[in-house]
C-alpha positions as CSV (number, residue, x, y, z in Angstrom):
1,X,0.0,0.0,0.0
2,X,2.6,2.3,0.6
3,X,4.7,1.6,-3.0
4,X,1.1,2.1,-4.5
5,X,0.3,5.9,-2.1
6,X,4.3,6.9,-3.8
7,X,3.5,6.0,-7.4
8,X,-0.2,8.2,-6.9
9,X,1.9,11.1,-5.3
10,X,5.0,11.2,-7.7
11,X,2.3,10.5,-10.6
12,X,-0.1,13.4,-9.7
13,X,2.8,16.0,-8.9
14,X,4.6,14.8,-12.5
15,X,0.8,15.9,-14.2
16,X,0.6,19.4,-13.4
17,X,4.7,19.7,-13.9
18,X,5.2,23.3,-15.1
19,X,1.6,25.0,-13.7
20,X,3.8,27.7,-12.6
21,X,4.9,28.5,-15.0
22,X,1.2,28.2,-17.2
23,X,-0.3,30.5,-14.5
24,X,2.4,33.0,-15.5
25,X,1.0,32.6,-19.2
26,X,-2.9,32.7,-18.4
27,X,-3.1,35.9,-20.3
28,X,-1.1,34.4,-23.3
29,X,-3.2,33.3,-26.5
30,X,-3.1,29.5,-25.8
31,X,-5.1,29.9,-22.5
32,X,-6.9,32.8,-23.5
33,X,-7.7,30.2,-27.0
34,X,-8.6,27.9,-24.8
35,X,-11.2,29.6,-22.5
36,X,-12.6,32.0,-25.4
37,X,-13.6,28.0,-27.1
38,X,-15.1,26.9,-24.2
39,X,-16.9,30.0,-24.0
40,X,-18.2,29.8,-27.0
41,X,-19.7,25.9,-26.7
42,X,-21.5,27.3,-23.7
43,X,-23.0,29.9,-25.5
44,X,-23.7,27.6,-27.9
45,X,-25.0,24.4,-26.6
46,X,-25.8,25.3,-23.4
47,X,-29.2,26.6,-22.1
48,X,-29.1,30.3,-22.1
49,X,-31.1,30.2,-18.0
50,X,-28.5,27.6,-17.5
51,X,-26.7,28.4,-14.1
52,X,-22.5,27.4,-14.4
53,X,-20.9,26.2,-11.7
54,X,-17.1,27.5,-12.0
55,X,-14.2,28.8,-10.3
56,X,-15.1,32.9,-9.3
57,X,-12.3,34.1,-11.9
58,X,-13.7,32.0,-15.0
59,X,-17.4,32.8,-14.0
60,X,-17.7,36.3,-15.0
61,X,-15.7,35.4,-18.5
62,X,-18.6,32.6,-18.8
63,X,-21.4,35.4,-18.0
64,X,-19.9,38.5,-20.3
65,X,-19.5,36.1,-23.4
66,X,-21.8,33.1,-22.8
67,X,-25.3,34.8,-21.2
68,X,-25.2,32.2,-18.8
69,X,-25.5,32.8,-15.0
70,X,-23.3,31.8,-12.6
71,X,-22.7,30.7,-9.1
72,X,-19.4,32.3,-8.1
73,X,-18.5,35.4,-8.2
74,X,-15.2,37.1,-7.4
75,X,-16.3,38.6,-4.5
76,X,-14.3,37.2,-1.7
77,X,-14.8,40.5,0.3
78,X,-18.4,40.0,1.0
79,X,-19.8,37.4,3.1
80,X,-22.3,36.0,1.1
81,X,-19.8,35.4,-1.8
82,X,-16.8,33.9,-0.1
83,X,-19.5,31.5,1.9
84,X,-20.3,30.3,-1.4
85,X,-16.7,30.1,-3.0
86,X,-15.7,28.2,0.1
87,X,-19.0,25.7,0.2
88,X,-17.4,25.0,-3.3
89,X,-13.7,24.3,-2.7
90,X,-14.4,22.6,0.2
91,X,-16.7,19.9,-0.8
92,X,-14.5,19.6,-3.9
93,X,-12.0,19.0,-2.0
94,X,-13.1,17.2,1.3
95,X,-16.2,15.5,0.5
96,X,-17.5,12.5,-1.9
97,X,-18.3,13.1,-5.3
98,X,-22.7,12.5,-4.2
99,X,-22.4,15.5,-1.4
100,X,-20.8,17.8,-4.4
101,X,-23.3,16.8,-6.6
102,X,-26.0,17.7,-4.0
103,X,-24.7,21.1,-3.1
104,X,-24.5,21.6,-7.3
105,X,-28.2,20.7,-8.1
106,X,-29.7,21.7,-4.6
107,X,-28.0,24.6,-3.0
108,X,-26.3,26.2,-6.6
109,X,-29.5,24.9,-8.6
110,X,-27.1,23.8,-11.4
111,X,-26.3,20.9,-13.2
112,X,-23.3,22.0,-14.9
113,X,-19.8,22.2,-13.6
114,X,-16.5,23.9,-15.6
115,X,-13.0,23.1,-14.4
116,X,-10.3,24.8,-15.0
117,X,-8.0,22.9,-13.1
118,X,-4.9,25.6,-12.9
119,X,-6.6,27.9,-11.3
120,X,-9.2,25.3,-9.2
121,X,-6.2,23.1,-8.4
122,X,-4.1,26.4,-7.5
123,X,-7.1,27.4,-5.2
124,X,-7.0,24.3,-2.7
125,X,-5.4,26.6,0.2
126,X,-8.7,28.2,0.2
127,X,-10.3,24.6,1.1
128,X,-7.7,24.3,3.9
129,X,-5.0,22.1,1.6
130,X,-1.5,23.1,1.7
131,X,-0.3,24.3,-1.7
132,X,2.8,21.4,-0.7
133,X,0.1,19.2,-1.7
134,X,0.7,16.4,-4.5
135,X,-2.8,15.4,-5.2
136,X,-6.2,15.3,-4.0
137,X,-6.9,13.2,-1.3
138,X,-8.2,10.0,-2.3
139,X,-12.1,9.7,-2.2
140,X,-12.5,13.3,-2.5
141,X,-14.9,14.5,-5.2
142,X,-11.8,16.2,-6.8
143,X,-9.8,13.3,-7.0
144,X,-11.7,11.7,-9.3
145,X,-13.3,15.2,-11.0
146,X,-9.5,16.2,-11.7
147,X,-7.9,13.1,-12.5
148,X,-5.0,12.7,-14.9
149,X,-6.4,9.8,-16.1
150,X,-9.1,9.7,-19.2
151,X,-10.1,6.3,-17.6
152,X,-11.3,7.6,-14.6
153,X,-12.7,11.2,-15.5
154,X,-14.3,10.3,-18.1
155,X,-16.2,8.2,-16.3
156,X,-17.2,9.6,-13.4
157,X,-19.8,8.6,-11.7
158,X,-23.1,11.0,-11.5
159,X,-21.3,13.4,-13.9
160,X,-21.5,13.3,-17.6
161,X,-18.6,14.9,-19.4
162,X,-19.7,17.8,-22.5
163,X,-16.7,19.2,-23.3
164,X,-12.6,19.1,-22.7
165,X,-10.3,21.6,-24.2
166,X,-8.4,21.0,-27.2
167,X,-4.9,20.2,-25.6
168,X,-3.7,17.0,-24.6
169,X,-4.3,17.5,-21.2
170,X,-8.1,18.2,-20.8
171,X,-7.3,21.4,-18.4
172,X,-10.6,22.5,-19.2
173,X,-13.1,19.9,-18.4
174,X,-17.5,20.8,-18.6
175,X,-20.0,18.3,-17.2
176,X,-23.4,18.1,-16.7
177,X,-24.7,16.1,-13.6
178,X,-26.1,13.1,-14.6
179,X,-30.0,12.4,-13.7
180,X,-29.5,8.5,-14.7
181,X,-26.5,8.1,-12.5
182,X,-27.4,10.3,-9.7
183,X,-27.4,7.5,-7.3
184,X,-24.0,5.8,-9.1
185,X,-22.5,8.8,-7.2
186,X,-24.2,8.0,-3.3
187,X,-22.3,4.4,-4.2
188,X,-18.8,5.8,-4.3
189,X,-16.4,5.2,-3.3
190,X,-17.4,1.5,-2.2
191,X,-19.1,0.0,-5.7
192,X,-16.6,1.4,-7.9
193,X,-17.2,-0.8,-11.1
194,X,-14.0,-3.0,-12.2
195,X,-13.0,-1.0,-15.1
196,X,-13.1,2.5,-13.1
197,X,-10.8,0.9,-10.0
198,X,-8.4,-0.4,-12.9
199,X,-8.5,3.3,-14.4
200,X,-8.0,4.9,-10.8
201,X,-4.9,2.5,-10.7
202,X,-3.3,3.5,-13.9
203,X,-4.4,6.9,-13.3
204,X,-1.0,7.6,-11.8
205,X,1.6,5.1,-13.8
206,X,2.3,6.5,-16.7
207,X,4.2,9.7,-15.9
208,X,0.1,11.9,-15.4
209,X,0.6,13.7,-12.3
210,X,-1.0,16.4,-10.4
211,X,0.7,19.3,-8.7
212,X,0.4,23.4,-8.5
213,X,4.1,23.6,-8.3
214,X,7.1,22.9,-10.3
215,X,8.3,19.7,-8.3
216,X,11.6,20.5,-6.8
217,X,13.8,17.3,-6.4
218,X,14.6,18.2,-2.9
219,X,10.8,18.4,-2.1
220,X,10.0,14.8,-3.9
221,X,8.8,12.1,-1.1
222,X,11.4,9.8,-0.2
């Protein structure tokens, strides 16, 4: 168990190698290329009344150009808005993937979700994480929602997946909450199906990794 817990925490750290340095660029055409699309499909394919669920610096980008409303606003200096950007990160990133889906559809009345997972990943201090982190903690909504591995969130359970961005790396992930598989999410993580729980353990083999930071040799686990 504890040769497995290394290869997840190398493998998620080697994943978001260089996110640094990314951040540095958000302003730079790629990522700007990259939201402006995504934008656009929600504009698109979307519901116009549609609520979005999505980190408090994306969410006015998805109301100017997509019509959509949204959940989170960047705000943090009123009450109302920071309790609502904190329920967020911290179900995302303490609690199951069926108690995020409740507080999307019952307290956010949405159904649809957009990661960005530099800046949500970059967030986690604000749900109590150490930005030292490696990874999600295991059983944690986020760990499955953003997974290196195609295996896993492509498949998660209670949430289907719309949209990825155009890169290799699926920074930008949309889903939609999933009325047929609502109660697939209350099961996990115990009833995992077979092909999921052999995705969660390649998720973090083949050199996909997750991390804010450049890892620093000096910083790797023993």
């Amino acid at each position: 168990m504890v040769g497995l817990g290394l290869v997840q925490t190398v493998s998620f750290a080697t994943y978001m190698h260089g996110y640094e340095a990314r951040l540095e660029r958000w302003y730079q055409p790629q990522q700007q290329g990259e939201l402006a699309r995504v934008e656009r499909w929600i504009g698109e394919q979307i519901p116009p009344d549609a609520a979005i669920a999505a980190d408090f610096v994306n969410s006015t980008g998805v109301l100017v150009h997509s019509g959509n409303p949204i959940v989170l606003q960047p705000k943090y200096e009123t009450r109302r808005s920071r309790d609502r950007i904190e329920a967020f990160l911290g179900t995302l990133f303490h609690q199951p993937l069926d108690a995020f889906a409740r507080l999307l559809r019952e307290r956010f009345a949405t159904r649809y979700l957009l990661l960005d997972l530099h800046l949500v990943w970059g967030a986690r201090y604000q749900a109590g994480l150490p930005m030292s982190a490696w990874r999600p903690i295991e059983g944690t909504a986020a760990f499955d929602l953003l997974n290196p591995n195609p295996r896993v969130y492509q498949h998660v359970p209670g949430f289907k997946l719309l949209y990825t961005s155009e890169d290799d790396t699926a920074f930008w992930r949309l889903y939609e909450l999933d009325a047929a598989n609502e109660n697939a999410a209350a099961r996990e993580p115990q009833h995992r199906d077979a092909a999921s729980r052999k995705g969660r353990r390649q998720s973090l083999r083949g050199g996909q990794a997750f991390s804010s930071r450049v890892p620093r040799p000096e910083a790797e686990p023993a």
